[in-house]
N, C-alpha and C positions, 0 to 999 in steps of 0.2 A: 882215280875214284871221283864220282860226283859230287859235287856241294850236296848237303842233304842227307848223303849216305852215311851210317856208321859206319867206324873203323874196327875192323874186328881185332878182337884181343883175345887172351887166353880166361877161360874159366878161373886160374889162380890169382893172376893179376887183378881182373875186374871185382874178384870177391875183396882179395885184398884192398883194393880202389874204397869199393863200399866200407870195409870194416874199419879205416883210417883217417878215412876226409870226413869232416863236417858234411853234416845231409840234417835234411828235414826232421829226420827221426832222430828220439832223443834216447833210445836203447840200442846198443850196439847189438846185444845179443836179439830183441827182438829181429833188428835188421841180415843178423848173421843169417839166422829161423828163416827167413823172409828168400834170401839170396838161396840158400839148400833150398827151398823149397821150388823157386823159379829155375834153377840148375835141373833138377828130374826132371820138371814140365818139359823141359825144354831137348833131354834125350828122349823123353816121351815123344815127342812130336818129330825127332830125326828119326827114330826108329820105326814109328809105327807102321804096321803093316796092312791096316785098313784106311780106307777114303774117311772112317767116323762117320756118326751119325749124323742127317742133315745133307749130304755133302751130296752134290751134282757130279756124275760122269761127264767126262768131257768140259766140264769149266774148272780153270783152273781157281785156284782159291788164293785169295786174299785176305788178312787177319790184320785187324786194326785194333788199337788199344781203348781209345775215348769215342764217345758218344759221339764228337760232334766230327770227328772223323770216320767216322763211319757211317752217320749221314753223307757226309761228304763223298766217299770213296762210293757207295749206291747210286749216288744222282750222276756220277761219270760213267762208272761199272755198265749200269744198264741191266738188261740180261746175260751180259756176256761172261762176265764174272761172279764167282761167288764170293760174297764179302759176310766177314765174321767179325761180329764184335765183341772183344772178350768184355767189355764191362758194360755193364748194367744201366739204363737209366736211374740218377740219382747215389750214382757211384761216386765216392771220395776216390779220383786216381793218386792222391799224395800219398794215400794210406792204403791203397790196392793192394789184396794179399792171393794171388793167384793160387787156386787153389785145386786138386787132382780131377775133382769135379768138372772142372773147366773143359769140355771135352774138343774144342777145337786142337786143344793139345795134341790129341791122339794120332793126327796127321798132320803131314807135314806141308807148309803153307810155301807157297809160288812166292809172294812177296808179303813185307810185314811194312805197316805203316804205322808211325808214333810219333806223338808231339815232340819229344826230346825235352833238352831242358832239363833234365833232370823232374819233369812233371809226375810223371809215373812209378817216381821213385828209382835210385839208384838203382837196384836190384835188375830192373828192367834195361839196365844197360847189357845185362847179359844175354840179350837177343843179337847181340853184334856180333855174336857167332854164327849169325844166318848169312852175314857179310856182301857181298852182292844186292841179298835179296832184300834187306833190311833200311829204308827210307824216314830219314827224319827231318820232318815235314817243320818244325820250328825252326829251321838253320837254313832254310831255303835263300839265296842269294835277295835283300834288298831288305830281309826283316832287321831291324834294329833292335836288338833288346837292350833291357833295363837289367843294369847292374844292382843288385842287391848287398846291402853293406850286413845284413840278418841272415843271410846264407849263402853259401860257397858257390850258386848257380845263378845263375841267372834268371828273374821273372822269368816265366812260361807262358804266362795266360796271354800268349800272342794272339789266339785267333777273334778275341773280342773288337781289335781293329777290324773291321771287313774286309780294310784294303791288304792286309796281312793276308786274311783267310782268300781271298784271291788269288795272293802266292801258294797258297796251301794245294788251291782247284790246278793250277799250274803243276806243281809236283805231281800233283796225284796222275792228272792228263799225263805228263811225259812219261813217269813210270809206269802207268798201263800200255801204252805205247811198246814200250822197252822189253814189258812184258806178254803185250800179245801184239804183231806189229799189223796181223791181218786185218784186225780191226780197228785200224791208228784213224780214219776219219769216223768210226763212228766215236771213239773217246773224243776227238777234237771237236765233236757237233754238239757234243751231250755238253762240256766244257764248256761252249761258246755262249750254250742257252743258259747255264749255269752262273756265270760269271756276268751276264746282264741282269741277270737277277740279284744280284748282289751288290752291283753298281746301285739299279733302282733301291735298295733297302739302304746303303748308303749315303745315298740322297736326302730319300724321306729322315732319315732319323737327322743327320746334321741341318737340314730346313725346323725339322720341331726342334732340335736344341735351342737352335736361332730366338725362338721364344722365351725360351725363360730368361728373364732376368739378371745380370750379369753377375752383382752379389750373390746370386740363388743356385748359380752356377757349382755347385760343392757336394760330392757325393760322400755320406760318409756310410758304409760297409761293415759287414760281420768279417772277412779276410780282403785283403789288397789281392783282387782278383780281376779288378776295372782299370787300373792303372792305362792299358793299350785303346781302351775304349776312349777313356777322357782325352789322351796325348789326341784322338783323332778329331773328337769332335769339341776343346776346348775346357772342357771339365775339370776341375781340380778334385782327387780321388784320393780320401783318406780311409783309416780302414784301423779295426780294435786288432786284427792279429795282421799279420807277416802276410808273402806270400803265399807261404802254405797254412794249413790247415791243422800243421802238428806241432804249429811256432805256440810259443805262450805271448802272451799279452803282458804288455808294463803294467805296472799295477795304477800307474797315474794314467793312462792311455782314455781310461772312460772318462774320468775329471777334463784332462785336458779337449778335449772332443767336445765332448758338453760347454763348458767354456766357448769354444770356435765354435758351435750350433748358437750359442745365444749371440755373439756379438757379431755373425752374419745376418742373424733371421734366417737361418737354415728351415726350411719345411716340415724336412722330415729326414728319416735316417731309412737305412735298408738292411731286409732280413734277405739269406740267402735259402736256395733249396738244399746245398752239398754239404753243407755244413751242420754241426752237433745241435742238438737244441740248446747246450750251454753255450756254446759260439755265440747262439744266437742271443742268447740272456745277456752277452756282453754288450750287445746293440741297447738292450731296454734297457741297458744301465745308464747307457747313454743317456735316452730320454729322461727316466729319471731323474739323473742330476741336475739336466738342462731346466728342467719344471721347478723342483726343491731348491737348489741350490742357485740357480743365475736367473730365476721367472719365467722360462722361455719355455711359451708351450712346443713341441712336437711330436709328430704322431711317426709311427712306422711303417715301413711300406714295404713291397715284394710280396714276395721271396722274390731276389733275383735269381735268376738261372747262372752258375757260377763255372763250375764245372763240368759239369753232368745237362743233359738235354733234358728234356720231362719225358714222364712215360707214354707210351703208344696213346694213342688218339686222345692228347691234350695238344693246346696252342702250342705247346714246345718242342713238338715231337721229334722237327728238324732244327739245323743250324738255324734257316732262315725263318724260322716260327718265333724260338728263343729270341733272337735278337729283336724281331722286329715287338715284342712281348718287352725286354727288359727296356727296349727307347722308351714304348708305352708308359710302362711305368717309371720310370727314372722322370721322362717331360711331366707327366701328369703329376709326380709329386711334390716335385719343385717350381710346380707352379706355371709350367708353359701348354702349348696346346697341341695336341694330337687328335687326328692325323695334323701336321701342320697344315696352314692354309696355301702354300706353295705346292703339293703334294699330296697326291691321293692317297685312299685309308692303307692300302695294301702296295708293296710292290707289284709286278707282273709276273705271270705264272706260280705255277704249283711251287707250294715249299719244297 
């Protein structure tokens, strides 16, 4: 079996998995709800007996979980394959509740690509009965992740490193390959163009880090969703919840934060887009204290792009829009300059 690939398991085990271990989710029964529900989808889609709506003769199909892999898996694809994204722009995957609506269900997909990580939530591990077909794109051979002492998995939000999401364009290239091999140079051409373009955004963003201020250097977040980001370009990345999105917050977490904003002279602090508008209330608590309590003015900045991509024809629409959007704002708030003066406004080529 391939590094990358899930191990397939039985439907009872994996349920049991879910209903036992610590996970994200703080209802067992919600998550039970969750797992039955992804279990039909999932005969739905071995069984069905139509292509679905949507669906191209003669291209095989490809079904991706997240936003920014599914950007991802279209910029290699090309025309040759068909690529499905089940979630939404501006979708929580920590909280994704697949649902019968979901019509790429209905057929049955060539190959499935997913973060892993437990990103997508447990329940989603029950695609590992696609077995072969089923590639997880966060376990790709050189990622390192971040242990989490707040939940039983491991950090996910790997692909906000670029040099990660590289390994990601990597995966993707070899499994199209694997899975259609007639067209193995054109995946390798679309990849090669791809992956220069990632390099260049790269670049650009660690040249405008290089500006700000080395105190000023400290991002503080609605969830710890920057963590890969920072490791790459020197950041230190604090954040009012967990990994996910369904952790609770300390109750001291906004005090102590406000505190660490005044006696840096932190700038400002950050909203996200994937997150609750209460998430984000925990950030202006932030501010708040920092003002009342310690004198320290800050102002707020974002929405970062966290999880999810922006919708169709916004700056964020791709991986490489998002990112080169959150360096934007992340340098501009903290006080450094963009584009840097090393470094033109834009990378090269189309997002």
């Amino acid at each position: 079996m391939n590094r990358g690939q899930l191990r397939p398991r039985s439907a009872t085990n994996a349920g049991n998995q879910i209903l036992n271990e610590g996970d994200h989710h703080t209802s067992r029964c919600r998550t039970g709800l969750r797992v039955l529900t992804f279990a039909t989808l999932l005969v739905a889609a071995g069984c069905g007996e139509s292509a679905g709506p949507g669906s191209t003769p003669g291209r095989k199909l490809v079904v991706t979980t997240t936003t920014m892999i599914a950007d991802l898996a279209r910029q290699i694809a090309g025309p040759d394959l068909e690529v499905v994204g089940i979630m939404k722009p501006g979708t929580d995957p920590h909280i994704y509740d697949p649902t019968p609506q979901d019509s790429i269900w209905v057929r049955k997909p060539d190959l499935v690509l997913v973060n892993g990580l437990h990103l997508e939530g447990r329940r989603l591990d029950m695609i590992a009965g696609a077995g072969q077909k089923a590639v997880e794109l966060g376990r790709q051979p050189g990622i390192r992740t971040r242990a989490s002492a707040a939940a039983a998995a491991p950090d996910p939000h790997v692909w906000w490193n670029p040099r990660y999401f590289m390994l990601f364009a990597e995966g993707v290239r070899d499994a199209f390959i694997r899975l259609d091999p007639a067209r193995a140079d054109a995946y390798r051409t679309r990849a090669a163009d791809y992956l220069a373009r990632l390099q260049a955004a790269d670049r650009q963003a660690a040249a405008a880090i290089e500006t700000i201020a080395v105190p000023r250097r400290y991002m503080i977040t609605s969830h710890d969703a920057f963590y890969y980001y920072g490791e790459a370009y020197g950041l230190h990345v604090d954040a009012v919840l967990g990994i996910s999105t369904d952790a609770q917050a300390r109750a001291d977490d906004p005090d102590r934060l406000a505190r660490l904003a005044a006696e840096r002279g932190i700038p400002a602090v950050f909203h996200e887009t994937s997150v609750s508008a209460a998430q984000n209330h925990l950030v202006d608590l932030v501010q708040k204290l920092a003002r009342e309590k310690y004198g320290h003015e800050i102002r707020t900045a974002g929405p970062l792009y966290s999880d999810s991509l922006g919708p169709p024809g916004s700056e964020a629409d791709t991986y490489l829009g998002a990112f080169r959007a959150n360096s934007r704002m992340i340098v501009q708030a903290l006080g450094g300059q963009w584009p840097p003066p090393t470094a033109t406004g834009t990378a090269p080529g189309a997002p």
